[in-house]
N, C-alpha and C positions, 0 to 999 in steps of 0.2 A: 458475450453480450447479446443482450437480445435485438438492439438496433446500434446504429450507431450516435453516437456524443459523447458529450465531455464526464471524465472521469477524475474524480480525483482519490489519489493514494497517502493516506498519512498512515508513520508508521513511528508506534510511541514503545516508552519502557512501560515496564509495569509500574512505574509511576505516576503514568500516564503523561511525562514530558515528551515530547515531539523530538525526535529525532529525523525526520524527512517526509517531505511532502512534494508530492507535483501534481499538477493539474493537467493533463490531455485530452485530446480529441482521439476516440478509438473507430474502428468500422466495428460495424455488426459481426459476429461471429469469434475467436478463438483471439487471443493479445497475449502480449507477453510485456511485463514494466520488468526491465532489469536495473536493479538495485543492487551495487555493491557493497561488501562489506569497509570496504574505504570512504562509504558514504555513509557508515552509521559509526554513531561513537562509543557503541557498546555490543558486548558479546551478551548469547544468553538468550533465552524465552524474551521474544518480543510480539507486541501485538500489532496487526494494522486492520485498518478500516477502508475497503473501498466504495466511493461514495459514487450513485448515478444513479439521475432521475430521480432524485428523493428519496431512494433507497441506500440501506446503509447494512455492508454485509461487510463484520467482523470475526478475524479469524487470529492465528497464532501463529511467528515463524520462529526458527530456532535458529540465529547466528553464530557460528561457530568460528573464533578466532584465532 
């Protein structure tokens, strides 16, 4: 992160149903959000979006169950 604040993570099916989200406070530099697989309800190519500062950088994860 380039500064620190609040971050938010949502992470959908290729539905684009919501399967989890949180909202945090991060410091500037290198984070880690651990999400487990007991906190989503599906396996498979999944997408999330993290959200900060107005910016919105969307990517792909792959949960394997």
């Amino acid at each position: 992160m380039p500064k620190a604040g609040k971050v938010k993570l949502t992470v959908r099916d290729l539905t684009g149903r919501v399967l989890y989200t949180t909202y945090n406070e991060y410091l500037k530099g290198e984070n880690t959000i651990l999400v487990t697989r007991d906190q989503l309800e599906v396996g498979g190519l999944l997408l999330y979006d993290l959200t900060f500062d107005n910016e919105v950088k969307s990517m792909k994860m792959l949960n394997i169950r």
